[in-house]
Each structure stands twice: as structure tokens, then as C-alpha cells.
C-alpha positions as CSV (number, residue, x, y, z in Angstrom):
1,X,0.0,0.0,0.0
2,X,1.7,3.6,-0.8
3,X,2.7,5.7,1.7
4,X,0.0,8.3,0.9
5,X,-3.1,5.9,0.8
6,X,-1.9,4.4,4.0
7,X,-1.8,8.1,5.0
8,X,-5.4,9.2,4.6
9,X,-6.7,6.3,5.6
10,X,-5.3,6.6,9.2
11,X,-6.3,10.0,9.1
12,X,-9.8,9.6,8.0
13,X,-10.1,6.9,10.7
14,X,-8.6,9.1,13.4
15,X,-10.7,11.9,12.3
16,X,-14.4,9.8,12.9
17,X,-12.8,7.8,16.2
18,X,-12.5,11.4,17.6
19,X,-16.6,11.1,17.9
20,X,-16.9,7.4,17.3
21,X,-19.8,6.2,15.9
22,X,-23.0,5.0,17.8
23,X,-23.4,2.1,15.7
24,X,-21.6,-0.9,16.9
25,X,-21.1,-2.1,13.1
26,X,-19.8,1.1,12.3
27,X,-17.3,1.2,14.5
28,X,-16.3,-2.3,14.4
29,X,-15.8,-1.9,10.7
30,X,-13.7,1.3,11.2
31,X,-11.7,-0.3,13.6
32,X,-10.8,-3.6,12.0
33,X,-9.8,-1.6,9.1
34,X,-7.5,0.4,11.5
35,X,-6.0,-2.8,13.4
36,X,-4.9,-3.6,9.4
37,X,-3.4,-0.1,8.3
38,X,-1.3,-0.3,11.6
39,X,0.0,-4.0,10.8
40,X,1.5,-2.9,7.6
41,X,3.6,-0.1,9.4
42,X,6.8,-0.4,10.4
43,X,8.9,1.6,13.0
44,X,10.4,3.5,9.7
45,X,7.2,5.3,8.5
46,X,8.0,8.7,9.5
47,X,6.4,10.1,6.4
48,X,2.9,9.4,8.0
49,X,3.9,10.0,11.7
50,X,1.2,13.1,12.0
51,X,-1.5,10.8,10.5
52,X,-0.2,7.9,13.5
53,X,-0.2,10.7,16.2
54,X,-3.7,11.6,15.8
55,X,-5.0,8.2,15.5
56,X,-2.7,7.5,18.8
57,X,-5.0,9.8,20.9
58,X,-8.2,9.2,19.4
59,X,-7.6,5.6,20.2
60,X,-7.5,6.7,24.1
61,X,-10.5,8.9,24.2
62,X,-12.8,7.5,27.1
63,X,-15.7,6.1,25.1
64,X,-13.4,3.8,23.5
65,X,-11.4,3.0,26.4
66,X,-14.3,2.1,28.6
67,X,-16.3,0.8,25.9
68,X,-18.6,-1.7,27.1
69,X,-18.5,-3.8,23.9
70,X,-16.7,-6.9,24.1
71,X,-15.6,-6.6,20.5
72,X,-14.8,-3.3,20.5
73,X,-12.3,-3.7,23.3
74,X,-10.8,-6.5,21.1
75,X,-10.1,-4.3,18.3
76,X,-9.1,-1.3,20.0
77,X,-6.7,-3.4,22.0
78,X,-5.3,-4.8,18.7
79,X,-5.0,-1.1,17.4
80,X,-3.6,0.1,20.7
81,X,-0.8,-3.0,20.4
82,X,-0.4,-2.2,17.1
83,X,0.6,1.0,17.6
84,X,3.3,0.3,20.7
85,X,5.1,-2.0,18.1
86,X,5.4,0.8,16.3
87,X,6.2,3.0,18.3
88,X,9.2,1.4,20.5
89,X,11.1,1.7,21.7
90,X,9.5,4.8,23.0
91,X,6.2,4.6,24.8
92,X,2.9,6.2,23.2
93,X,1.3,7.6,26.4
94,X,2.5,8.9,29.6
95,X,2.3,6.2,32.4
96,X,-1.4,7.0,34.2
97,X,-3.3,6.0,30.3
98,X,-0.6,3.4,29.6
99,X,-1.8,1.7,32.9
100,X,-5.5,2.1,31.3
101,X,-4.5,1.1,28.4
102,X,-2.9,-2.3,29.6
103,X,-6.3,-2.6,31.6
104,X,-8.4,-2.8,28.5
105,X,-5.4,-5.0,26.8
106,X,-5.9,-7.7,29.4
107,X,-9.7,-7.6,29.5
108,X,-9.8,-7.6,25.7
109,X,-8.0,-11.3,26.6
110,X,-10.8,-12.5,27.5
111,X,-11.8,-13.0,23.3
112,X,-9.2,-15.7,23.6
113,X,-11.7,-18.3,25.9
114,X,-14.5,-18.2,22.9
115,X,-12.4,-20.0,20.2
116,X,-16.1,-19.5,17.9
117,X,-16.2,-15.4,18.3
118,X,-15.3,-13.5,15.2
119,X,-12.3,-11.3,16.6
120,X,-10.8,-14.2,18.2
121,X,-8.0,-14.0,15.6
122,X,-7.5,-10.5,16.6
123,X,-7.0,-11.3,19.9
124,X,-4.3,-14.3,19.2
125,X,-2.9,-11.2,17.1
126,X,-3.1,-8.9,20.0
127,X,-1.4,-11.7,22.1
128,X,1.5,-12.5,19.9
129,X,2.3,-8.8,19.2
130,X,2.3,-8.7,23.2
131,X,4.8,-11.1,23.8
132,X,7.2,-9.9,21.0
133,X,7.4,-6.4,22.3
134,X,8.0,-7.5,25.5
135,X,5.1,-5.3,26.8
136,X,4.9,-7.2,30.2
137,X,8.6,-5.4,30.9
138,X,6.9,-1.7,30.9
139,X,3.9,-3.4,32.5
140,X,6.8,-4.7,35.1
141,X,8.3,-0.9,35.4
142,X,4.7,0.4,36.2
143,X,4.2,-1.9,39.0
144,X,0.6,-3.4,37.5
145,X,1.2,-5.9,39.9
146,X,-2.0,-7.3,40.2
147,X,-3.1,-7.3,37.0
148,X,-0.2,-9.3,35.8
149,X,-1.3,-11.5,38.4
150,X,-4.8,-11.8,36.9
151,X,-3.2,-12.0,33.3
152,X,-1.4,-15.3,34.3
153,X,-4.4,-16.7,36.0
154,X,-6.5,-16.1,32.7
155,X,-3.7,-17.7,31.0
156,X,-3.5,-20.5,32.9
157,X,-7.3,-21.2,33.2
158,X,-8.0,-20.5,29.6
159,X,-5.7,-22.5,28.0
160,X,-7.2,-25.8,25.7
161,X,-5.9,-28.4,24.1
162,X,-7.6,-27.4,20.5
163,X,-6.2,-23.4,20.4
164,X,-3.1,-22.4,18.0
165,X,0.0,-23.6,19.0
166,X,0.8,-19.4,18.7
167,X,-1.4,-18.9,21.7
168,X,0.2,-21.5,23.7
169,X,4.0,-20.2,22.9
170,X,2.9,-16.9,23.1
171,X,1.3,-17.1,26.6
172,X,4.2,-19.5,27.6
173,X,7.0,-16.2,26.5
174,X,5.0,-13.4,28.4
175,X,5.1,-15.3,31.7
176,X,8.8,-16.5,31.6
177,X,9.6,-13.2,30.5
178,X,7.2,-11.9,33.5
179,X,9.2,-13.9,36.2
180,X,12.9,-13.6,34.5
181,X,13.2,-10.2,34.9
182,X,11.6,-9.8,38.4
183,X,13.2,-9.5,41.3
184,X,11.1,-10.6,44.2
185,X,8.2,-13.7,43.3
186,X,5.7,-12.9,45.0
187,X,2.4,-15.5,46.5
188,X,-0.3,-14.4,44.4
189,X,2.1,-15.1,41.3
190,X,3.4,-18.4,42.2
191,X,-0.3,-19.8,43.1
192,X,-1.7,-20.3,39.8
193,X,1.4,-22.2,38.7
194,X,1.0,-23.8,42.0
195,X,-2.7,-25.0,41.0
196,X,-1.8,-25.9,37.3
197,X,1.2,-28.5,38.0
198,X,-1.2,-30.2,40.5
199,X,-1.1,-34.1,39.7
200,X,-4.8,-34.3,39.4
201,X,-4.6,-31.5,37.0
202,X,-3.3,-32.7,34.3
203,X,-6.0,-35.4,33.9
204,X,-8.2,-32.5,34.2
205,X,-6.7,-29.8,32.1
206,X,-3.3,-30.6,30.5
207,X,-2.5,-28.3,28.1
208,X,-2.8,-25.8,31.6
209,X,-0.4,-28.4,33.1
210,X,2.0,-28.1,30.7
211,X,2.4,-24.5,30.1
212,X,2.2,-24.1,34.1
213,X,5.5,-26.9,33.7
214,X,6.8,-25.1,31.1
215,X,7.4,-22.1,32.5
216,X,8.5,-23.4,36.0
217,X,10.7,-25.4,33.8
218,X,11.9,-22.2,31.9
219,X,12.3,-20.3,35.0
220,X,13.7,-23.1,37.4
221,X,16.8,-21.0,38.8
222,X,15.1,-18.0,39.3
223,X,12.3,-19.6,41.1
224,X,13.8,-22.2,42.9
225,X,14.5,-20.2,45.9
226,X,10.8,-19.3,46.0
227,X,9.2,-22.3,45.6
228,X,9.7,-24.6,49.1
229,X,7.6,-21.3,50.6
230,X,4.9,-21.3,48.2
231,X,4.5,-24.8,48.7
232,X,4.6,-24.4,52.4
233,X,2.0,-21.7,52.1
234,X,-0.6,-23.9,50.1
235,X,-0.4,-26.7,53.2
236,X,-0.1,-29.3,50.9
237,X,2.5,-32.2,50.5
238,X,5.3,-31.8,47.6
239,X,3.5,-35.7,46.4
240,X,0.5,-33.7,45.2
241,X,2.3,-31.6,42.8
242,X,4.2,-33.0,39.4
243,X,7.4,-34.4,39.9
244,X,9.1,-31.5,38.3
245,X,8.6,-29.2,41.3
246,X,9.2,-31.5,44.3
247,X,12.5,-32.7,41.9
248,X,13.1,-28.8,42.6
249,X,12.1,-28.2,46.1
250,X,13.8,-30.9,47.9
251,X,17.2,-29.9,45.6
252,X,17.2,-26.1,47.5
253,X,18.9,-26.3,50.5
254,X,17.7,-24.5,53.5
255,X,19.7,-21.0,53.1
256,X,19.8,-20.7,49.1
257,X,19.3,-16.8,48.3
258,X,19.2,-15.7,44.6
259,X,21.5,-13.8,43.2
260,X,21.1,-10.6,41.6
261,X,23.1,-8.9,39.6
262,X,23.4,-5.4,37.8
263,X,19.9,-4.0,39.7
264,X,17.2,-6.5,38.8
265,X,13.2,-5.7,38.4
266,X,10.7,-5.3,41.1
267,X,9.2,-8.0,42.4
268,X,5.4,-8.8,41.2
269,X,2.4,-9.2,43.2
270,X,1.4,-7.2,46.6
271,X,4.5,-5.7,48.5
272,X,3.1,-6.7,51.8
273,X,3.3,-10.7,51.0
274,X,6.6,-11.6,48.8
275,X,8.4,-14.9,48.7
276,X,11.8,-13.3,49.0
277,X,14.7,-15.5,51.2
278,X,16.0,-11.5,51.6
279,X,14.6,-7.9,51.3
280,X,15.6,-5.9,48.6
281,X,14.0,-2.6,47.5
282,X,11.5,-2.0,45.0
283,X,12.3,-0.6,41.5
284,X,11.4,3.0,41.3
285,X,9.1,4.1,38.3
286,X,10.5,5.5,35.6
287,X,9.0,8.7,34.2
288,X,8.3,7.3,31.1
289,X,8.5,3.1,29.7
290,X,10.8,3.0,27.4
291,X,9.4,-0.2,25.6
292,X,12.3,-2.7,24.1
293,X,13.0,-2.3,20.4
294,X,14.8,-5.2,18.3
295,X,16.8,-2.8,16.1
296,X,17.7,-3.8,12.6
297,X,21.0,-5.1,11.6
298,X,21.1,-4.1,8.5
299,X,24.9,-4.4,6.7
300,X,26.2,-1.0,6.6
301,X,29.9,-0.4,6.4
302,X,32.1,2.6,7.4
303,X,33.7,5.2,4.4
304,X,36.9,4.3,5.1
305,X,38.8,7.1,3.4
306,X,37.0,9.4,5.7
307,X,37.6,7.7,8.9
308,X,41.1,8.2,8.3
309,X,40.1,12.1,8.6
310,X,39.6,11.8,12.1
311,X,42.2,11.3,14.1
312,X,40.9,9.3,16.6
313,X,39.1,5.6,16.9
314,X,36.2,5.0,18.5
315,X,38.0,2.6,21.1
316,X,41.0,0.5,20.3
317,X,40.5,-3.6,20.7
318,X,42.6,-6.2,21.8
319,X,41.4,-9.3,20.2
320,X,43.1,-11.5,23.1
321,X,41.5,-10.0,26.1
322,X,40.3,-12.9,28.5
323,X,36.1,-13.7,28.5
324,X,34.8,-16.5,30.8
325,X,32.6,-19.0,28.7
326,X,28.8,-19.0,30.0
327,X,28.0,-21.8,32.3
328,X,25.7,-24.6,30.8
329,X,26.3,-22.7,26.4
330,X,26.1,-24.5,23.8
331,X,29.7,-24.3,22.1
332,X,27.9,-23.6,19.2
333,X,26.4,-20.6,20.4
334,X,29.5,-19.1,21.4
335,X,28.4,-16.6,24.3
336,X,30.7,-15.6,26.8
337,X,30.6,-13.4,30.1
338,X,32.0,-10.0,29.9
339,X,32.0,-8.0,33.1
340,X,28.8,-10.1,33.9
341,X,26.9,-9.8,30.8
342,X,26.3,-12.6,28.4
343,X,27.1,-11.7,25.2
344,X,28.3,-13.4,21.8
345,X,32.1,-14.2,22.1
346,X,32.5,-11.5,18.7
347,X,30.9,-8.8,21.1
348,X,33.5,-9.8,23.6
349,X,36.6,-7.9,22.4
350,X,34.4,-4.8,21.9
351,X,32.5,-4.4,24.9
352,X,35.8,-5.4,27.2
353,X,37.3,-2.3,24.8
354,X,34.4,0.2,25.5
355,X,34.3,-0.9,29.4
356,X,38.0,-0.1,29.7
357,X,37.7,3.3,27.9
358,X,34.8,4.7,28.7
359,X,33.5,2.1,32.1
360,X,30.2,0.9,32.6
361,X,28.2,2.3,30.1
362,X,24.8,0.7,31.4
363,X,24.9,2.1,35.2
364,X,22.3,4.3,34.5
365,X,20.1,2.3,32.3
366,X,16.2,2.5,32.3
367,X,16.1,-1.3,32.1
368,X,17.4,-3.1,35.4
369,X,17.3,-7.2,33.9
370,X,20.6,-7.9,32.7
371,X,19.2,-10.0,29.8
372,X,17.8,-6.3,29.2
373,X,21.3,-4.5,29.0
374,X,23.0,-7.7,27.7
375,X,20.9,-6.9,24.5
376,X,21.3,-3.5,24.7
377,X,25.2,-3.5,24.8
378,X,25.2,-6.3,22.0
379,X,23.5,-3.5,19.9
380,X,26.7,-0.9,21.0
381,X,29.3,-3.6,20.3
382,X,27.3,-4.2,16.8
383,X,27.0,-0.2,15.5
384,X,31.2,0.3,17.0
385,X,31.8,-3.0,14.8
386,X,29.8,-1.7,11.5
387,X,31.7,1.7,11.9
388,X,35.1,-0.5,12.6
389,X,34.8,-2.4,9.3
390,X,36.6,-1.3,6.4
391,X,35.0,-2.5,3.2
392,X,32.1,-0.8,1.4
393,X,31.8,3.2,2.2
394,X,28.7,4.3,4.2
395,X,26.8,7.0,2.8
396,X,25.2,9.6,4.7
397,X,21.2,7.8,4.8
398,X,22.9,4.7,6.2
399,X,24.7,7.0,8.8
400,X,21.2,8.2,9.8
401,X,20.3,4.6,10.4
402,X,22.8,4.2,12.7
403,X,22.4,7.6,14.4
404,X,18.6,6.7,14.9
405,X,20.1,3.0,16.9
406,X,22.1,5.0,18.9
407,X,19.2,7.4,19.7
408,X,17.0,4.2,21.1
409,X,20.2,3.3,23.0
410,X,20.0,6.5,24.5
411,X,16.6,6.8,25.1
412,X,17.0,3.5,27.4
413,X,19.7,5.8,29.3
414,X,22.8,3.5,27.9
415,X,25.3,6.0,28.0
416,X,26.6,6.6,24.5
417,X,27.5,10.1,23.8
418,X,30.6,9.2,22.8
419,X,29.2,7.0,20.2
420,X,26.8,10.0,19.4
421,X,29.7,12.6,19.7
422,X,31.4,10.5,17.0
423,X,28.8,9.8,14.6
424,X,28.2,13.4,14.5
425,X,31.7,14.1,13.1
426,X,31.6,11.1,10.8
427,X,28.2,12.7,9.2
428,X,29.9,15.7,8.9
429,X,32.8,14.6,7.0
430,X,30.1,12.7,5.4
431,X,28.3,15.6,4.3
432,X,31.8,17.9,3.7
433,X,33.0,15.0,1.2
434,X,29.8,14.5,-0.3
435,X,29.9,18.8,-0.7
436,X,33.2,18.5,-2.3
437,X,32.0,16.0,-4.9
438,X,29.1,18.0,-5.6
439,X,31.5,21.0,-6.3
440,X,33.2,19.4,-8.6
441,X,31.1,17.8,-10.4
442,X,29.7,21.7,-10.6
443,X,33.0,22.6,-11.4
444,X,33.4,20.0,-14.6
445,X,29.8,21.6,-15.6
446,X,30.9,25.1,-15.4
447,X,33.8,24.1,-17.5
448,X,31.8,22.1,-20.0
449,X,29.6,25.4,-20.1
450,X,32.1,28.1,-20.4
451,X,33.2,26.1,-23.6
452,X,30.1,25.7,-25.5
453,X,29.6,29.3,-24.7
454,X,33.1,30.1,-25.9
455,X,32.5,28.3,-29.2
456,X,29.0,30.0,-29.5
457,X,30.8,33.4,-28.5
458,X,33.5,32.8,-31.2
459,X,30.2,32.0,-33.7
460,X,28.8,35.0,-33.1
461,X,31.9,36.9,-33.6
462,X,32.3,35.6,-36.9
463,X,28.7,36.0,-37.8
464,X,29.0,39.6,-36.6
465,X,32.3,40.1,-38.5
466,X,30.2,39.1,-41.9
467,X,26.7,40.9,-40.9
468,X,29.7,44.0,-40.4
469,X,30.7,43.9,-44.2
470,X,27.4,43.4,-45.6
471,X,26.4,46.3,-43.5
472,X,29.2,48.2,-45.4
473,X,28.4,47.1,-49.1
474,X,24.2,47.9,-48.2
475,X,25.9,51.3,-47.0
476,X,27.6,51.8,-50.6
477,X,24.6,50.1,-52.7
478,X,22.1,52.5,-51.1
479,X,25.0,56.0,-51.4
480,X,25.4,55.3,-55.1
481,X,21.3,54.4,-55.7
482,X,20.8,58.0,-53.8
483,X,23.5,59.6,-56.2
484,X,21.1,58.1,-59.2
485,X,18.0,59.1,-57.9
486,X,19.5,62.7,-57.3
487,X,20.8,63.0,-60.9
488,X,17.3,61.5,-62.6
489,X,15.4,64.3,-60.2
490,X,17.5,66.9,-61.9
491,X,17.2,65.5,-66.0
492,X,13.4,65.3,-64.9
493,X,13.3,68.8,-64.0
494,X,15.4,69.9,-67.0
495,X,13.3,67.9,-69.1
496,X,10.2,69.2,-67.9
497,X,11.6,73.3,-68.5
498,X,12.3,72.3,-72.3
499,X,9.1,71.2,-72.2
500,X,7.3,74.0,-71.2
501,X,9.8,76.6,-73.3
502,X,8.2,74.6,-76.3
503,X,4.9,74.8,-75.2
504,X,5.4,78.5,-75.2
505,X,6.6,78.9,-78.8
506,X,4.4,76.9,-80.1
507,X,1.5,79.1,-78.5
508,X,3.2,81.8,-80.6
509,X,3.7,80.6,-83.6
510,X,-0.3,79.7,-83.9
């Protein structure tokens, strides 16, 4: 779809969601027609961002957020996700209507238990954009607590053999990502899981028994020092649960703490009843999510000629400096700890470089989960490795693309104005080179120019020189014809006397 179609058409929808319309079918239609201009955006469509910021805020108005329409929360959810994918890794609302917003999100959930309704698709949509953006992070940072709470119960309850696979992946992703980057695990969170890997449950609902496994499964060593209590707190026997979690309880000693690293999240559920072997404070909220962004590695290489033109690298490497492999990696995946980050072992040399030179670059960082800033410094150790390279030059629209990664890495408070401070020189040796080829390319017109005009200068000269010298011999012709005519005015006037003297005598003579 062009740019300009997509264009009008969010702005015609944004325009009549301002005053949405009374008629369910109406709206309906005007919002599934919505959901589907958003899901053909991508976080590059800048040309149509005053078209996307209109339909943002219509979206939030309060007769759609409180809609009481089943369907219509469906598809504004759907929109509303839509639009956060596009949007990150910045978030589209300040944090009291993001918290409204994830309200209607979750209740709009609630399509996914009637496998028959029309807009379940756009629910399973809603869910799997929702578990790739990582939404339940900023949901996480805003301390909804409780309503993650009641989003893993609904999981875990809803669940059926017969739904997509999607759905059950999907669901499975948000909840490990949920517990991985918490910090405290809290009762009300650990109960449903609690209730779903029941023995007797997975008679009566597997598919909830597995994804309740799953994720205990996923999230073992983080939960592990949680679970003995939560057990304990049920006043049941470790026999009535799957084998899985009593294998786990009775392998934690009596005095295991976990171990955080780096400033972890806040712990989920209610502050005054957390699962936590130790205290540790809770995250304060950010003044606005900064939602995670997977940023495009696309292959762009450095000008080389005009790196040499500054004077200075970005940080010097040492291709031999010491990484300890990760415990447990694959050797195929070739990850290795770097000042306790897990990164790819070709990340290694950088990031031990850009610790050295400039220390550690994530201390103030938005995001607390070192998974979190272990992706966020692979992304550094990728753009300083792209402007490293030395084969094809970069021109100044792929320097932009780089510039715009390091403004998301700033935006999640990774500090990087060194990276920035250096890009901004490179785009303006960019730019000065690109001005000097320009200019001469100018210059080899001008010349080109000044000699057609020469030769049509040296033309005209010659063309003068002959118009001159027929000028002279049209100056003659018309002298000498002027001479003529003088000397045939003067026999005509003599002739004309003679004639009249005769006239005379004759008149005498008769």
C-alpha cells in the first residue's frame, strides 16, 4: 500500500474515532480496518507519523477505552498494540493511560476463551504482538502488579488443548519473561502455577499443566529459591504436585538466596506478601517506559577514506582480552561473560574495549534485567563494529540509520554520547566530502559550459564580422542608388523646363 493511501486512511479513521460512531457495526468496521493499516507499518514510516499521532489519541478517548462492547475492546486493544510496536522503543502515552491502556489490553484477553467469536484471531494477534514487544517489561516498570497477576491466572485457566500452538508459545514467552526479569516472586504469582502443575490437573486440564511446567521449567533458577515457601503456604504435601517441582524443592537447601546482579526488576504481586529469602528494595518508576525495540541489523559499512580524517578511533580492541565461557552454552552458540553480561564471544573484544575506555556504560540504564542490558550492549558492540569495518563506504542515509540506533540506546539511558559525539563528526565529514564531490562535479559543468559558450561566443563573432561587411556594401549600394536618384530628379526637372519653353513657342507661332 503507498505511503500516501496508508496516509489518509489513518487519518480519515482518526478523524471519525474522535466522535466514534453510535453504531456498533460502524465502529467495528472502522476499527478492523484500522487494526490492518497499523500492521502494515513499520517503525520507519515517519512520512505518515502526523496521520499515527492523531489516530494515537483518538484511540485513548474514554468512550473507547471504557467501551462496554466486548468486541470493540478487542479491536481497540489490537489497534492500541499495534501502535506500541510501532512506536518502541518509545512509549505512546504517559504512564497513568498506559496503565489504562494495559487494563483494556488484558480484559480484551478475555476473546481468547471463545475460540467460535469473530475477533478471536485478533485477539491471538493482540497476544503475539504482546509477547514480542516484550510489553509485560513496561507493565513490570509500572508496578501493575496485580493485573499481571490476573493475566497469568486467565492464562493459565484459559488454555485448551484445540487453540493455535501461537497462543500456547505466546502465553508461555510473556510469563517467563514476567518472572525472568523480576526480582522478588511474590504468592499471588506463584499460586496459579502452583494449582496448574497439580497431579490431578493434568488429567483434568493438560494443556494448563503443561504451560504451568513449562514455564516453571523455563524459569527453574530463578524460582527455585521461591518455591519450598509457596509450597509451604498452600499446606499441601510436595507428592500432590508433578514431579518436576518436588525434583526442585527438595534440591534447594535451607539458606539458598538468589542472586542478583546489575539491579534486577521489582518484584510482582502485593508488597506486603513476597516470597523473597532476603529484602531488597523496590524498582522505582521510571518517568516514562521505554518499551524494548529489536533494532535492525542491517549491513552497513564505514567510508573508510573518511575515517582516516579523524584522528581518533572509537576505542581501540585487543582481540586477546580474557572472556569467561557462559555456564551450561552450547559451544555452538558461542556466548561468553563479559563483566557479567552474556554476550556473543564477537561482542567480547568490543564491549571489554568500550568498558576499559569509557566504564560501565549501562549504570544508569532504564532497564534493570541484565538480559535487558546484555541486548542492549550487544547492539553498542554491533553499531562500533559496522563503523570499525573497512569494506564498502557508508553514505550519509545509512549514517542516519545508525544515528537513529544509537538514539533508542539513548533513550534507554545507555550512555553513549561518545558513540553520538562520534557519529556526529563522521556525518559531517560525510556531508563535507559529499559537498566536495558535488563541487566538482559543478565545477566539470561550469567548464563544459564556459566552452560551448566560448565556441557559441567565437560563432557569433564571426557571424558579426560578416553581418559588419554586408552592412558596409548595403551602405555603398544605397549611397550610389541615392546619387542616381539625385541625378534622374535633376534631368526630370530639366526635361520638364524644355518642355514648357516649347509649349510656349508653339502658342506663338499659332
Amino acid at each position: 500500500m503507498a505511503g500516501s493511501e496508508l496516509e489518509q486512511q489513518l487519518m480519515d479513521a482518526a478523524n471519525r474515532l474522535v466522535q466514534p460512531s453510535t453504531s456498533i457495526d460502524e465502529l467495528l468496521s472502522l476499527l478492523d480496518r484500522s487494526g490492518e493499516s497499523l500492521s502494515k507499518m513499520d517503525q520507519s514510516s515517519g512520512s505518515i507519523m502526523i496521520a499515527l499521532l492523531r489516530l494515537k489519541n483518538a484511540l485513548v478517548c474514554d468512550k473507547l477505552l471504557r467501551h462496554s462492547n466486548m468486541d470493540v475492546k478487542v479491536l481497540v486493544a489490537n489497534c492500541l498494540m499495534e501502535l506500541m510496536r510501532i512506536t518502541a522503543p518509545h512509549a505512546p502515552y504517559d504512564d497513568e493511560r498506559l496503565k489504562e491502556v494495559f487494563y483494556l489490553i488484558v480484559a480484551a484477553f478475555d476473546e481468547l476463551s471463545q475460540m467460535g467469536n469473530r475477533y478471536f484471531a485478533k485477539a491471538v494477534s493482540t497476544l503475539e504482538v504482546f509477547a514480542v514487544s516484550k510489553v509485560v517489561m513496561v507493565m513490570l516498570d509500572l508496578e501493575c502488579d496485580e493485573l499481571i497477576v490476573k493475566l497469568f491466572q486467565f492464562f493459565l485457566t484459559t488454555i485448551r488443548p484445540d487453540y493455535p500452538k501461537a497462543v500456547f508459545f505466546n502465553m508461555e514467552t510473556i510469563m517467563t519473561d514476567a518472572i525472568m526479569e523480576s526480582n522478588d516472586i511474590s504468592v499471588e504469582l506463584l499460586n496459579p502455577f502452583l494449582d496448574s502443575v497439580k497431579k490431578e490437573s493434568q488429567n483434568v486440564s493438560p494443556t494448563s499443566w503443561m504451560l504451568g511446567k513449562n514455564v516453571i521449567e523455563n524459569c527453574a533458577t530463578k524460582l527455585e529459591p521461591y518455591l519450598v515457601k509457596a509450597v509451604e503456604s498452600e499446606g499441601m504435601s510436595l507428592d500432590s504436585y508433578d514431579h518436576i517441582l518436588g525434583y526442585k524443592c527438595q534440591s534447594i537447601t535451607g539458606n539458598v538466596r538468589p542472586s542478583y546482579d546489575h539491579g534486577s526488576q521489582k518484584p510482582m504481586g502485593k508488597s506486603t506478601d513476597v516470597l523473597s529469602p532476603g529484602s531488597s528494595p523496590r524498582r522505582s518508576m521510571r518517568k516514562k517506559p521505554v518499551l524494548p525495540k529489536v533494532v535492525s541489523c542491517q549491513s552497513t559499512k564505514l567510508q573508510h577514506s573518511s575515517r582516516r580524517r579523524l584522528e581518533n578511533k572509537i576505542i581501540e580492541i585487543s582481540p586477546n582480552e580474557p572472556t569467561i565461557p557462559a555456564e551450561n552454552q552450547v559451544s555452538s552458540s558461542k556466548m561468553v561473560i563479559v563483566y557479567g553480561y552474556e554476550v556473543k564471544a564477537s561482542s567480547a573484544p568490543i564491549l571489554k574495549a568500550i568498558f576499559a575506555k569509557y566504564g560501565d556504560i549501562t549504570s544508569n540504564c532504564l532497564y534493570r534485567s541484565v538480559s535487558m542490558r546484555a541486548s542492549l550492549l550487544e547492539i553498542v558492540c554491533g553499531v562500533v563494529s559496522r563503523l570499525q569495518s573497512t569494506d564498502i563506504p557508508l553514505k550519509v542515509s545509512e549514517l542516519k540509520v545508525i544515528q537513529n540506533e544509537v538514539r533508542d540506546l539513548e533513550a534507554a539511558k545507555i550512555e553513549v554520547s561518545w558513540l553520538s559525539q562520534y557519529l556526529e563528526k563522521m556525518t559531517k565529514v560525510e556531508k563535507i566530502a559529499q559537498m566536495k564531490t558535488t563541487l566538482k562535479s559543478i565545477k566539470a559543468n561550469s567548464v563544459l559550459v564556459i566552452k560551448s559558450a566560448t565556441k557559441d561566443l567565437e560563432e557569433a563573432l564571426m557571424e558579426l564580422v560578416a553581418v559588419q561587411k554586408r552592412m558596409v556594401h548595403a551602405e555603398k549600394c544605397v549611397s550610389a542608388m541615392r546619387l542616381v536618384t539625385r541625378k534622374i530628379n535633376d534631368a526630370i526637372k530639366e526635361a520638364e523646363n524644355e518642355q514648357l519653353i516649347c509649349q510656349k513657342q508653339m502658342d506663338v507661332l499659332l
